[in-house]
N, C-alpha and C positions, 0 to 999 in steps of 0.2 A: 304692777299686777294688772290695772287696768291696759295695757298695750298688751299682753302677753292674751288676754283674754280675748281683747277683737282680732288680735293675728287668728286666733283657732276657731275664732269666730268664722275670718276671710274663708279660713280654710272648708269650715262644714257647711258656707254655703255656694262653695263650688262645686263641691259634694250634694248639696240638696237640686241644684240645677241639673244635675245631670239623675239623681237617685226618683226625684219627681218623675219624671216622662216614666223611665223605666219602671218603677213599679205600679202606676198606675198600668204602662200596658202589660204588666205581669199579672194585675188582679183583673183587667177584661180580659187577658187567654183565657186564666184559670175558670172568668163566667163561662163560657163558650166551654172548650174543653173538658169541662168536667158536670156541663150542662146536656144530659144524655137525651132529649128530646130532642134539642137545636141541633147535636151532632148527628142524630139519625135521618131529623131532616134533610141537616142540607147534604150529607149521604148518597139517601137517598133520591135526590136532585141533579148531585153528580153521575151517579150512576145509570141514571135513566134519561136524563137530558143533556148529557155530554157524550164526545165519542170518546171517551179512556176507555172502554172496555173494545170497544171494536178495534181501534190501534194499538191497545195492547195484545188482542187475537192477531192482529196483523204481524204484531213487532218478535210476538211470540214462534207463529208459524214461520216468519222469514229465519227467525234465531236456529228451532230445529230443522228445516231444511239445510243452513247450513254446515251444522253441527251434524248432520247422514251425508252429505255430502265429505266434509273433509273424513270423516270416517269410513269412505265408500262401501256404506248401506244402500245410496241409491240404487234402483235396479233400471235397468233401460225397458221402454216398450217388449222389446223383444223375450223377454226375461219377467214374467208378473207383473207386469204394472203396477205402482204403488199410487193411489187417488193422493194421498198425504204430499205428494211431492206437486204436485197440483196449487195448493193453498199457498204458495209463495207468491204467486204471481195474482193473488186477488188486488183489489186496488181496493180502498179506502169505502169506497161507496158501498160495494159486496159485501165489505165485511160489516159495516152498518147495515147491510140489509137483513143477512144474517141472524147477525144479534137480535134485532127484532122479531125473527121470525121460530127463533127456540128459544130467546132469553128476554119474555117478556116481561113487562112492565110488574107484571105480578109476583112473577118471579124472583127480580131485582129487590124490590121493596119486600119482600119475605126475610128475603137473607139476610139483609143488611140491616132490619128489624132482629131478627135472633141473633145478629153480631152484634150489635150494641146492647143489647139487651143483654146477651151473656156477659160482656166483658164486663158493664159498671157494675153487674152484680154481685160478679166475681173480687171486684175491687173492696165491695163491703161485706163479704163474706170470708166464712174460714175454709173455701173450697183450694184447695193446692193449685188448681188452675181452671179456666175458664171452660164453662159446657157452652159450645156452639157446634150444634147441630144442623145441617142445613139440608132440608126435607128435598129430595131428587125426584119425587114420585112424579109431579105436577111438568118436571124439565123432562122428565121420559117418557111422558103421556106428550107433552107438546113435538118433540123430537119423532115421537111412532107416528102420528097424525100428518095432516096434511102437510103443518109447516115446516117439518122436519122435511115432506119431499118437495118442498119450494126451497131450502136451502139446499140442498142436494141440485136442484136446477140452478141455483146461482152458480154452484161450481162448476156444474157439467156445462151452462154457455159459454164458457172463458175457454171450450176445447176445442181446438184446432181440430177442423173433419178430417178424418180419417184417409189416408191414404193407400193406393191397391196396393201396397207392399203391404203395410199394418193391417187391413182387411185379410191378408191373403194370410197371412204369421197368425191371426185370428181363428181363418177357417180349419188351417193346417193344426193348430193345437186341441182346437177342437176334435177335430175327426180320429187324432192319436187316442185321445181316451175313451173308455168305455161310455156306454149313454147314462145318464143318471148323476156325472158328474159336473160340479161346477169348472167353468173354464175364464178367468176372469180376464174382460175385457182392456183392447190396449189402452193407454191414457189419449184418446182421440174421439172425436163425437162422431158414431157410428151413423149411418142411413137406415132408413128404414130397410129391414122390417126390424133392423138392432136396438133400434135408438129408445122406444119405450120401456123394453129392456132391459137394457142399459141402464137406466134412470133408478127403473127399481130394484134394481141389483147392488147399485151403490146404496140405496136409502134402506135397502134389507139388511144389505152388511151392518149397515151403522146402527141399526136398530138391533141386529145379534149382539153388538157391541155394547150397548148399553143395558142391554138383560143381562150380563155379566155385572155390572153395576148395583151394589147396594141401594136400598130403598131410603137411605140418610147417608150423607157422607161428613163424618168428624172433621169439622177443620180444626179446631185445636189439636187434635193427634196425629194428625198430619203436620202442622207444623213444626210438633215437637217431635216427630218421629227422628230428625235425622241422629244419625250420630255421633255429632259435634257435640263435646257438651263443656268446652270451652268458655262459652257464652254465661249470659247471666242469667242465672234459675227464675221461674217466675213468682218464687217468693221473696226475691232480690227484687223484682218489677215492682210486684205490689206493693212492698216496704216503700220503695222510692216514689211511687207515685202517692203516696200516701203521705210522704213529706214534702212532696211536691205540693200537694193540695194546700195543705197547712201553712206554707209558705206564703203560695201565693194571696190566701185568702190574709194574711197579716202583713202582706209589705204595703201596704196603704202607710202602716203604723211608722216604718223608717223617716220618712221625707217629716211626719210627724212629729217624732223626736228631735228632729236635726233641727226644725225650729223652735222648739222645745228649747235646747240648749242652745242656741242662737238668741232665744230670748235672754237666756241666763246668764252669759256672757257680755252681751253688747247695747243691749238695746235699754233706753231709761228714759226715753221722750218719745212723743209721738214723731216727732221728724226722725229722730233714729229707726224709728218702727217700719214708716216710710219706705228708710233705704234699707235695712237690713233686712228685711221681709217683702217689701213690695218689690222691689227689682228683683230678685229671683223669683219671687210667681212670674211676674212681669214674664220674664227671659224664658220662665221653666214654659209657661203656657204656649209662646210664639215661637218653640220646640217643636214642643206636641201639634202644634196646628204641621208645623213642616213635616213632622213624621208622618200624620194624615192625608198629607199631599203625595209625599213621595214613597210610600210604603209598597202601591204598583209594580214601580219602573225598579226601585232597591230592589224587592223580592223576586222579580222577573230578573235583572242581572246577576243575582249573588243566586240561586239556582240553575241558571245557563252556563253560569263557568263555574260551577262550584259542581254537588254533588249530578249533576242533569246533564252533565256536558257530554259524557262519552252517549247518552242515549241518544236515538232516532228522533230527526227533530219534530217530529209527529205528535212521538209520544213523550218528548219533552213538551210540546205546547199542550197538550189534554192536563198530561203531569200541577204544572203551573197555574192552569185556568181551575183548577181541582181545589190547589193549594191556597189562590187569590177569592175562591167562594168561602172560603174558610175564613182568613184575611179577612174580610170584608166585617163580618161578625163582628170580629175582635176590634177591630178600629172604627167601627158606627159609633160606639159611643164616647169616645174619645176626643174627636169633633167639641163636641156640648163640655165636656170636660176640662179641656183644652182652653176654651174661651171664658167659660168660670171663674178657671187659673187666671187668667190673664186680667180679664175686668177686677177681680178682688185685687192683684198687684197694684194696677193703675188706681187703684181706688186708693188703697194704702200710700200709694205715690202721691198720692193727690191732696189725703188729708195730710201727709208729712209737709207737702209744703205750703201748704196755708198754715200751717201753725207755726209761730213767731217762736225763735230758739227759747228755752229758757221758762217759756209761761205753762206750758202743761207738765209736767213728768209723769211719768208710769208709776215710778217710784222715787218718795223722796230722799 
């Protein structure tokens, strides 16, 4: 009976060596994670001090140009010009300029404030699904203003000046219609006396464009608008993150049991305590410290070939650096955790083998 017992002994502390790492870094996710200031913060962080939003306008704008291209929506110079066909050809820098100059800083932290705010509310509430409103007024007041016609000049310099054909396909459509009517400009950057013009012909469009635009735009209902509903209902999300939580905050308790019964089974001296307890802290701890090391370069590999790979590598690297600020939360405290582990092993190691077989027991 005795051998039968330290076999399942062996067994539940190869089991606690590997059950240690993992749920300790299950109970620092679920800190982080469901820690709804830290996640606004570094969010917020992300969004205002990384370029994923501007590569993502990039990655987006390249996606529908070619998605009207293989559809042949484009239209040529000669044929209406479309400004939108335009935006493929911005470079990196433009479109971080961009972003700053209609989506600023205030702006960003607004949002991202009313989306976390909605969402953990929504998790402790008995709302069907999450109220995130995100207030437009402040992006279409910046947009009508100056900065909206400095991003309009970011796009209009990327145009190639005009040529006497395209000037002459200009004059010539003009003078067919009656006066009074708008005649839009070809996609080329006109001469004077066109070119001021010009500028605020596109920044007037765009600004018609967004008086069409509600004064709040729903993004919950927009998410849920489509008509897939295949998918899992958000009172299936809720439910599950709701055992999710509860999980994580009690798997501390597992690796706890396991020596628990490891005591029960094996251990009757302090040198057995020693080895059956100290060597897997020991091993569990000098895990954890390697998981802390390589958590980086793992997370950077297993998203570049894994769910990130068919993206643009642009917006896989904002992607990642997004995802590694996050990371970073979670495995801070682990570190200190990690080496706790490991000293109390060694320590248990330690008293096991100073003490002479036979003279102490646990139990008689």
């Amino acid at each position: 009976m005795k051998i039968i017992g330290k076999i399942l002994a062996f067994f539940l502390v190869i089991i606690l060596m590997l059950a240690l790492p993992l749920s300790i870094l299950a109970y620092d996710t679920g800190q982080v994670i469901f820690h709804a200031p830290l996640v606004k913060q570094i969010l917020t962080d992300i969004t205002t001090q990384s370029d994923l939003i501007p590569v993502g306008l990039q990655w987006y704008a390249q996606r529908r140009a070619q998605i009207r291209s293989e559809a042949r929506e484009t239209k040529t110079w000669q044929d209406e010009p479309d400004i939108l066909e335009l935006l493929d050809y911005l470079s990196i820098d433009e479109w971080r300029t961009i972003r700053h100059e209609v989506l600023g800083d205030e702006i960003l932290q607004d949002w991202v404030s009313v989306t976390v705010d909605g969402t953990y509310a929504w998790i402790d509430s008995d709302q069907p699904t999450p109220d995130i409103q995100w207030n437009l007024a402040l992006f279409k007041e910046r947009v009508a203003s100056e900065h909206g016609r400095n991003a309009i000049q970011v796009v209009f310099d990327t145009l190639d000046s005009c040529t006497e054909q395209q000037i002459t396909d200009f004059k010539t459509r003009l003078a067919a219609l009656p006066p009074g009517l708008e005649v839009p400009y070809n996609l080329c950057r006109f001469p004077d006396p066109w070119y001021g013009d010009q500028v605020s012909d596109y920044h007037n469009a765009l600004v018609l464009v967004l008086a069409n635009i509600p004064g709040t735009f729903n993004l919950t209902g927009a998410l849920s608008g489509s008509d897939d509903t295949s998918g899992v209902g958000p009172d299936q999300i809720k439910l599950q993150l709701h055992l999710i939580r509860g999980a994580i905050r009690w798997a501390p308790l597992i690796p706890a049991l396991l020596l628990l019964f490891v005591l029960m089974l094996a251990i009757r001296t302090l040198r057995e305590l020693g080895n059956w307890w100290g060597i897997p802290l020991t091993l569990s701890g000098i895990l954890m410290i390697l998981l802390t090391l390589m958590y980086r370069s793992s997370l950077t590999a297993a998203l570049s070939f894994g769910p990130l790979s068919e993206t643009p590598t642009l917006v896989r690297t904002e992607v990642i650096q997004a995802l590694l600020r996050l990371a970073v939360e979670i495995f801070r405290p682990m570190l200190w955790q990690s080496i706790v582990i490991g000293v109390l092993g060694i320590m248990l190691i330690a008293v096991g083998a100073l003490i002479k077989p036979k003279t102490l027991e646990l139990n008689a």
